[in-house]
C-alpha positions as CSV (number, residue, x, y, z in Angstrom):
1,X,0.0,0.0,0.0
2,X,1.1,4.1,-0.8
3,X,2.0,6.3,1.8
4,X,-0.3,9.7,1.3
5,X,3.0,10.9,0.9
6,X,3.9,9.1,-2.5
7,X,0.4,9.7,-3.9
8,X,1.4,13.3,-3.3
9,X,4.5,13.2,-4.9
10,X,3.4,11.4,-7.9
11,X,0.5,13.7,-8.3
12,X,2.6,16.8,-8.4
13,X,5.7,16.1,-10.2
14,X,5.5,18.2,-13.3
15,X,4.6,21.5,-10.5
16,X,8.1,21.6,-9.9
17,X,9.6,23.2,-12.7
18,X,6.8,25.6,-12.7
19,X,7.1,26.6,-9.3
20,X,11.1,27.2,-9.6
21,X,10.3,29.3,-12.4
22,X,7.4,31.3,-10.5
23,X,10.0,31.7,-7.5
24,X,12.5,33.7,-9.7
25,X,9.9,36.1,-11.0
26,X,8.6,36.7,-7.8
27,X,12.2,37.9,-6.6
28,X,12.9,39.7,-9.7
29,X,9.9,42.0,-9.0
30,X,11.4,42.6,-5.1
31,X,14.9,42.9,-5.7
32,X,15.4,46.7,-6.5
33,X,16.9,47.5,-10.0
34,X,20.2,49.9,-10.0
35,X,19.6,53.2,-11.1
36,X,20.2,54.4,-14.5
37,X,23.5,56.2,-14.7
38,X,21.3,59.5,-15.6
39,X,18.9,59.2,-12.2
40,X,21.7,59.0,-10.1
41,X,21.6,61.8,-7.4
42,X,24.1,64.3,-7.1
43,X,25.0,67.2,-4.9
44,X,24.1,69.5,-7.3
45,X,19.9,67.7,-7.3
46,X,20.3,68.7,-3.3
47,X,21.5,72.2,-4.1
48,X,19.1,72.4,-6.7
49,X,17.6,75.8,-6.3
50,X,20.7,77.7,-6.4
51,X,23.9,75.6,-6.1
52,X,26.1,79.1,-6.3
53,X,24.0,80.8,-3.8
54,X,24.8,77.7,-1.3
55,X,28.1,77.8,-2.1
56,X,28.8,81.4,-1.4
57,X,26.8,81.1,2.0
58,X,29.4,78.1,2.6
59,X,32.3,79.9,1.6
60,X,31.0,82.7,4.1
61,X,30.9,81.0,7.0
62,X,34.3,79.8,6.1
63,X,35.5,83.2,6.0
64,X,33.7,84.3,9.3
65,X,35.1,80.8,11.2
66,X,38.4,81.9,9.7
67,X,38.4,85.6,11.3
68,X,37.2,84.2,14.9
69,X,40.3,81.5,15.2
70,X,42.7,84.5,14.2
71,X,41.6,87.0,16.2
72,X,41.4,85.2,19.7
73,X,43.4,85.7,22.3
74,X,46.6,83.3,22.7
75,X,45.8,83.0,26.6
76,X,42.8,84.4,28.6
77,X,43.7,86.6,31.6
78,X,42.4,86.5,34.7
79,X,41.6,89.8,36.1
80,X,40.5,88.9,39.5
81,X,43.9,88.2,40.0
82,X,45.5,91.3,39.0
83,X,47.0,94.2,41.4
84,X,44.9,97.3,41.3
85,X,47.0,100.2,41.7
86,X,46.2,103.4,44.2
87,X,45.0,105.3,41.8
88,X,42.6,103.5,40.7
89,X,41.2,102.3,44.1
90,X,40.7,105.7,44.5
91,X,38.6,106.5,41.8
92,X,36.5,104.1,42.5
93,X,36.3,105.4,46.3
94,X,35.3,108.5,44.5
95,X,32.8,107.4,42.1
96,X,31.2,105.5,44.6
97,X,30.9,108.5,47.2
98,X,28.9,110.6,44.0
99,X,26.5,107.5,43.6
100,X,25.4,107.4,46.7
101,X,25.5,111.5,47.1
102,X,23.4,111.1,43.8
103,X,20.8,108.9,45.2
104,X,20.8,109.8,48.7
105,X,17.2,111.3,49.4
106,X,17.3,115.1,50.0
107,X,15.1,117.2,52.1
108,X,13.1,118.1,48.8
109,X,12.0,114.6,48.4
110,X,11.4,113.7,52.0
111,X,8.1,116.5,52.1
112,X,5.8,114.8,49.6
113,X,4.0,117.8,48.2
114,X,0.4,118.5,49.2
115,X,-2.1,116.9,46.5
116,X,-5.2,119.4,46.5
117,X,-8.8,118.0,45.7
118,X,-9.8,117.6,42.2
119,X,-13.0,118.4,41.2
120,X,-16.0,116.1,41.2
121,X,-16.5,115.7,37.4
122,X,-13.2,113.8,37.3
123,X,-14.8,111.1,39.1
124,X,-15.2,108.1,37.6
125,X,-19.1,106.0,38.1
126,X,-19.3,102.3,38.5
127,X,-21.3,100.8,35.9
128,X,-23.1,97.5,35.6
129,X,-23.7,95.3,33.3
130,X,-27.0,93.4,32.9
């Protein structure tokens, strides 16, 4: 007596072919085809609206990163560290003796002046609102 198995097999023999076949179509269609060489992408596609306009920024910002790395200072100083001289200890005494003559309140300011009445009309009336 057959096996289900051997009635299977004998039944489908001739599929095979046409299956392998099928099989290579189907990955044909999924495996993506190289670009031609006239849809390749270039810098220029990204750049598209104005490729020298882009490049001039660039070539700005390569001027401007240029002129900060030349003009900085070899080594930053530390001026908390520094001696201030006599001189200039003094002029600060002095400066700071006019500020607070400057904003010192005087007699002037410490009598607030009298505010007289105002007349009735300036009054403003509540209102409501129904």
């Amino acid at each position: 007596m057959k096996s289900p198995r051997d009635i299977l097999l004998k039944k489908h023999e001739g599929a095979e072919a046409r299956l392998n076949q099928l099989a290579r179509a189907v990955v044909q269609q999924t495996v993506p085809q190289p670009l031609a060489p006239h849809a390749r992408l270039r810098w220029t596609d990204w750049l598209w609206p104005s490729p020298v306009g882009w490049g001039a920024v660039a070539a700005a910002w390569l001027v401007v990163i240029g002129f900060n790395i030349a003009s900085r200072d070899p080594a930053p100083q530390n001026h908390a560290l520094t001696k201030r001289s006599p001189e200039m200890m003094q002029a600060w005494r002095e400066q700071r003796r006019m500020f607070v003559e400057l904003v010192a309140p005087s007699y002037s300011d410490a009598v607030p002046a009298r505010v007289l009445p105002r007349p009735r009309s300036d009054r403003q009336q509540p209102f409501a609102m129904a």
